[in-house]
C-alpha positions as CSV (number, residue, x, y, z in Angstrom):
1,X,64.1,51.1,61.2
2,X,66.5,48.5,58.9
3,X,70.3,48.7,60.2
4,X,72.1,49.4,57.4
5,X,75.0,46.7,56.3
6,X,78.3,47.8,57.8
7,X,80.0,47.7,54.3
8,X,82.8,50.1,55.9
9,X,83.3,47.7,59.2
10,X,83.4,44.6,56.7
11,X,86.2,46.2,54.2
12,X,88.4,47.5,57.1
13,X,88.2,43.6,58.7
14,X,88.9,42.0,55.0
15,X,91.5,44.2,54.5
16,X,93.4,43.8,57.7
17,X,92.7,39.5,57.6
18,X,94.1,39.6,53.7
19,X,97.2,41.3,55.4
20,X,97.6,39.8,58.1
21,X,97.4,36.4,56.3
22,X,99.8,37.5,53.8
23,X,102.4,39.1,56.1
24,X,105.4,36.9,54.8
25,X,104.8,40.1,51.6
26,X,103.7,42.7,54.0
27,X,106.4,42.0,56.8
28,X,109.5,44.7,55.9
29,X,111.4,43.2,58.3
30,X,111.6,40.0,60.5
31,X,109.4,40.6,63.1
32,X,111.7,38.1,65.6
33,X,114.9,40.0,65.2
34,X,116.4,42.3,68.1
35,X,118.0,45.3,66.6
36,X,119.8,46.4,69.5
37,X,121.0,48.9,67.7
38,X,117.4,50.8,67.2
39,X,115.7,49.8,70.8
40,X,112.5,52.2,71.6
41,X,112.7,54.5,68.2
42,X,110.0,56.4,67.1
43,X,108.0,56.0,64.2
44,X,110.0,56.9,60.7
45,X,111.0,55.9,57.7
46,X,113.2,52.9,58.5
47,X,110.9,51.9,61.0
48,X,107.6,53.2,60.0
49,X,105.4,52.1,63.2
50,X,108.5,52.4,65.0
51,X,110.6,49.3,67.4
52,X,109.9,48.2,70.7
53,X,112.5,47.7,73.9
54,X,114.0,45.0,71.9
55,X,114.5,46.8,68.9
56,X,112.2,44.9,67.2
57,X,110.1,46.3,64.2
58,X,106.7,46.8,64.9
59,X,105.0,47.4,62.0
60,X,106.0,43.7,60.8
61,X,105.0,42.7,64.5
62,X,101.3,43.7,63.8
63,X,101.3,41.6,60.7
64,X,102.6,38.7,61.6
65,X,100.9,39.7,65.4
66,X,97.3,39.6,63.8
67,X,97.9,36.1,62.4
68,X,98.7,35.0,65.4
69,X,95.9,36.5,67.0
70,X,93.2,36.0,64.6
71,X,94.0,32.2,64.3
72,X,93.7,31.8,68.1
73,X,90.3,33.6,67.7
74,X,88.9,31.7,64.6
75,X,90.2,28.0,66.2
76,X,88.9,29.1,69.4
77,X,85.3,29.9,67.8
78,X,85.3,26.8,65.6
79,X,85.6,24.7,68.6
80,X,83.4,26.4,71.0
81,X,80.8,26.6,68.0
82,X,80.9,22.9,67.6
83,X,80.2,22.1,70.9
84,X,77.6,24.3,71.3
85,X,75.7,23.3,68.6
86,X,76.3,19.6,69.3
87,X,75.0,19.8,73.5
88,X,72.5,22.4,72.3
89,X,71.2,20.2,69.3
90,X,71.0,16.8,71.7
91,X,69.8,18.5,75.0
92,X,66.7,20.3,72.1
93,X,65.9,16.6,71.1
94,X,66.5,14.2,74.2
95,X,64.1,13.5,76.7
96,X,63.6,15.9,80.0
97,X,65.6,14.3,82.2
98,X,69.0,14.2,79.2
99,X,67.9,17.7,78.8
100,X,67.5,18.7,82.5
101,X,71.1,17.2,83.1
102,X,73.3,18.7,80.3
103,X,71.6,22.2,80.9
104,X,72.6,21.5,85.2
105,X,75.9,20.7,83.2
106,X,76.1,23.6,81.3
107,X,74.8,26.3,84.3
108,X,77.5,24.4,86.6
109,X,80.3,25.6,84.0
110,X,79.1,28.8,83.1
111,X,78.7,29.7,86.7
112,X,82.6,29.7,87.1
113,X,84.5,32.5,86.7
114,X,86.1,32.4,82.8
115,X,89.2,33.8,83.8
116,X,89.8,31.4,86.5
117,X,88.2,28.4,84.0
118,X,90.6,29.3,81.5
119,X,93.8,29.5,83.6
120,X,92.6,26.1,85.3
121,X,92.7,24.6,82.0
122,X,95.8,26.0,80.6
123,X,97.9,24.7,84.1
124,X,96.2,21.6,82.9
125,X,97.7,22.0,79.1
126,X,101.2,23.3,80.4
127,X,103.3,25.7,78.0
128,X,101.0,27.4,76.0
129,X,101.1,27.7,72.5
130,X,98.8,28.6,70.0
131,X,96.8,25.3,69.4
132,X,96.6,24.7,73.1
133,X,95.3,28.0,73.8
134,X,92.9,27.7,71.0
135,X,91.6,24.7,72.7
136,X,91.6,26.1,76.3
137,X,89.4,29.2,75.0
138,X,87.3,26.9,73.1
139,X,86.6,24.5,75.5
140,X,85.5,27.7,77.8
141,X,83.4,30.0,75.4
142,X,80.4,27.3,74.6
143,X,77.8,27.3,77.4
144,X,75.8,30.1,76.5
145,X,75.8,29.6,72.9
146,X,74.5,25.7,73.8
147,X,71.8,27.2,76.4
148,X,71.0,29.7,73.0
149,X,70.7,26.8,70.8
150,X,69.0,24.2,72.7
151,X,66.1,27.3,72.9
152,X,66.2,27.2,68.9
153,X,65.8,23.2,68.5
154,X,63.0,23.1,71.0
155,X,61.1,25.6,69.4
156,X,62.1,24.3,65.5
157,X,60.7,20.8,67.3
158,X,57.4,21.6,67.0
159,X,57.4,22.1,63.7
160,X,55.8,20.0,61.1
161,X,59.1,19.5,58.9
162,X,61.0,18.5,61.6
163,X,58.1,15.8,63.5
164,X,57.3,14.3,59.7
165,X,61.1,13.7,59.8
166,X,61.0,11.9,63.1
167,X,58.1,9.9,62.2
168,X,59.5,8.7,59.0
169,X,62.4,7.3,60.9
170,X,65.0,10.3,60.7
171,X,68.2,9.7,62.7
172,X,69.4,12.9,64.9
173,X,72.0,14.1,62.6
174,X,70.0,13.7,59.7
175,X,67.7,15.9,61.6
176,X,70.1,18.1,63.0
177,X,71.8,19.0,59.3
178,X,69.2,18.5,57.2
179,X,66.5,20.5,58.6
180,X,67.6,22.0,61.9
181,X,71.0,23.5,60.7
182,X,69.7,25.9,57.7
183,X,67.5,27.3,60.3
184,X,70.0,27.8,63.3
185,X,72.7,28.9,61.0
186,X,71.5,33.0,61.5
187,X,71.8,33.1,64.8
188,X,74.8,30.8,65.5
189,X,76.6,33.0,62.8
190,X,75.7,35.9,64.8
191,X,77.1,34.0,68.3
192,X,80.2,32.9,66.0
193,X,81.1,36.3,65.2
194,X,81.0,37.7,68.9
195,X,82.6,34.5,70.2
196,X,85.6,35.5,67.4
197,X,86.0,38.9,69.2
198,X,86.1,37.5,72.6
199,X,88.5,34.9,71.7
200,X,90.6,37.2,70.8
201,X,90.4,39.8,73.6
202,X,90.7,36.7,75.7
203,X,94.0,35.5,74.1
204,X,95.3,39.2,74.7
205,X,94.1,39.4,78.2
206,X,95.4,36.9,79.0
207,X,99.1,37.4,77.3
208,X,98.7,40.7,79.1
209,X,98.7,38.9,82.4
210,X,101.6,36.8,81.3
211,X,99.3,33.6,80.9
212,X,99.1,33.6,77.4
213,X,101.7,32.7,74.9
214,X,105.4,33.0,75.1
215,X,107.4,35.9,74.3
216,X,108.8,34.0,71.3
217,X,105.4,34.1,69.8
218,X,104.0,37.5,69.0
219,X,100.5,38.7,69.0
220,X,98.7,41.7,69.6
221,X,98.0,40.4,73.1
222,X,101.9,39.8,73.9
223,X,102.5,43.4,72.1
224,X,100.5,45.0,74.5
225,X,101.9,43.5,77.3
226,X,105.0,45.4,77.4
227,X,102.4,48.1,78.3
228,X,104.2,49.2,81.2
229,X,108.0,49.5,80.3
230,X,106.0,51.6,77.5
231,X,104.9,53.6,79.7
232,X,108.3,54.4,81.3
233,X,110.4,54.6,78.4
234,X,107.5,57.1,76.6
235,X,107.4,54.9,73.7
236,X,103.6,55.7,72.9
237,X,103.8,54.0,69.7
238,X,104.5,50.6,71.5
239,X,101.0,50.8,73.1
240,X,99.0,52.9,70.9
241,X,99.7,50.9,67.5
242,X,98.9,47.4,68.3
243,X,96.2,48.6,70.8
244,X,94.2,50.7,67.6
245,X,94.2,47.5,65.3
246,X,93.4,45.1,68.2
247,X,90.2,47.9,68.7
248,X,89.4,48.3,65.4
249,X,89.6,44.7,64.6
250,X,86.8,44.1,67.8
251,X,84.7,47.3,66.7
252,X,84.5,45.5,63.5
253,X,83.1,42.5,64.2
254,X,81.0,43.7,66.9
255,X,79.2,46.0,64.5
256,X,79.4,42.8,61.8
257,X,77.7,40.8,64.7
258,X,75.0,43.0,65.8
259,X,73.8,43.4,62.3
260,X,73.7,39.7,62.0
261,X,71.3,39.8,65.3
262,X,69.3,42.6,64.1
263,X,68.5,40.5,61.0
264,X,68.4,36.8,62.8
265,X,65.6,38.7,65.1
266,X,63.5,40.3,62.3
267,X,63.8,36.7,60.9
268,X,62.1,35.2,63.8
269,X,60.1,37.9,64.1
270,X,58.4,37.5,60.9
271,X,58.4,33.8,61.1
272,X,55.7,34.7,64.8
């Protein structure tokens, strides 16, 4: 049975990225500023998603939040997509023992913990901020899109296309972009898309923890981690807010992704 397109998943994420980019006209308030004056008020008409201990406004929080959030996931995907693609593509082409090396490479890497990977490499950074935990994400998200990859160029190998290339003297990135590229572009769209969401809950896992970005700096990550003086105080809207876009911003893209698998597999189920 064909999955039908998410149309409904696609216009929720559109409309909350168009926002979210343009929160400097969405924004009521500055999202920075401690109104001591209003700390932990309920949802209304001054406030309408309410303010947090700080007496900060929340509903210009999850604007300018998102941007935050969803540039740390996009960054983080463009770099861990790049790699991948780049070890994948030259461990498909080079001879057994490159390939046998950079896949031992690869396994080593993805056999440690993420969390702990990720923290490593953030001590390593210092302060974070959101370029450097872009990179840190990035640099730890790749391995199993490159092991997913590598599977794709070895099989697209073998095809005629791609030895009458090789034979007529083809160097690799010709090869790679020329021919190899339009046919690994479904299913590395697919990985992309999933690696966007787990950027994302990784950035707010880990602001959760207190590893992530500063308090200056808000994102739905840092929002939610005033989860437990939330809890005390009763202020339900300082949890339950950020925590339903954060959701329906992952529920989104995972139903956007697995549509993009369903078709990548049909594709390579007609092309057997």
């Amino acid at each position: 049975m064909k999955k039908k397109f998410p149309v409904i998943s696609l216009l929720i994420l559109t409309i909350i990225v168009i926002l979210c980019l343009a929160c400097g006209l969405t924004m009521t308030k500055d999202p920075l500023y401690m109104d001591l004056a209003h700390c932990n008020e309920a949802p209304g008409k001054e406030f309408l998603f309410g303010t947090d201990e700080m007496g900060r406004d929340i509903f210009s929080m999850i604007w300018y939040g998102g941007r935050i959030s969803l540039t740390v996931g996009f960054l983080a995907t463009l770099i861990s997509t790049t790699l991948a693609v780049l070890v994948g593509s030259v461990s498909g082409c080079a001879s057994a023992r490159i390939d046998g090396v950079l896949m031992r490479l690869t396994e080593l890497i993805l056999s440690v913990p993420g969390l702990l990977l990720t923290v490593s490499l953030q001590a390593v950074f210092g302060r974070a901020d959101v370029y450097s935990l872009s990179v840190v994400i990035g640099l730890t998200g790749w391995m199993g899109m490159a092991k997913v990859v590598r599977t794709e160029v070895v099989q697209l190998g073998n095809t005629d296309y791609v030895l009458a290339a090789k034979c007529l003297g083809g160097r690799f990135f010709h090869v790679l972009f020329r021919h190899l590229a339009p046919n690994l572009f479904p299913s590395v769209l697919f990985m992309a898309v999933m690696h966007v969401r787990n950027a994302i809950v990784a950035e707010a896992a880990l602001s959760f923890m207190g590893l992530g970005l500063p308090v200056e700096v808000v994102s739905w990550g840092s929002m939610l981690s005033l989860a437990e003086q939330a809890l005390f105080s009763r202020a339900w809207w300082m949890i339950v807010i950020p925590g339903t876009f954060l959701t329906g911003t992952l529920l989104c893209l995972t139903n956007l992704g697995e549509y993009m698998r369903g078709s990548a597999n049909k594709r390579h189920s007609n092309l057997g």
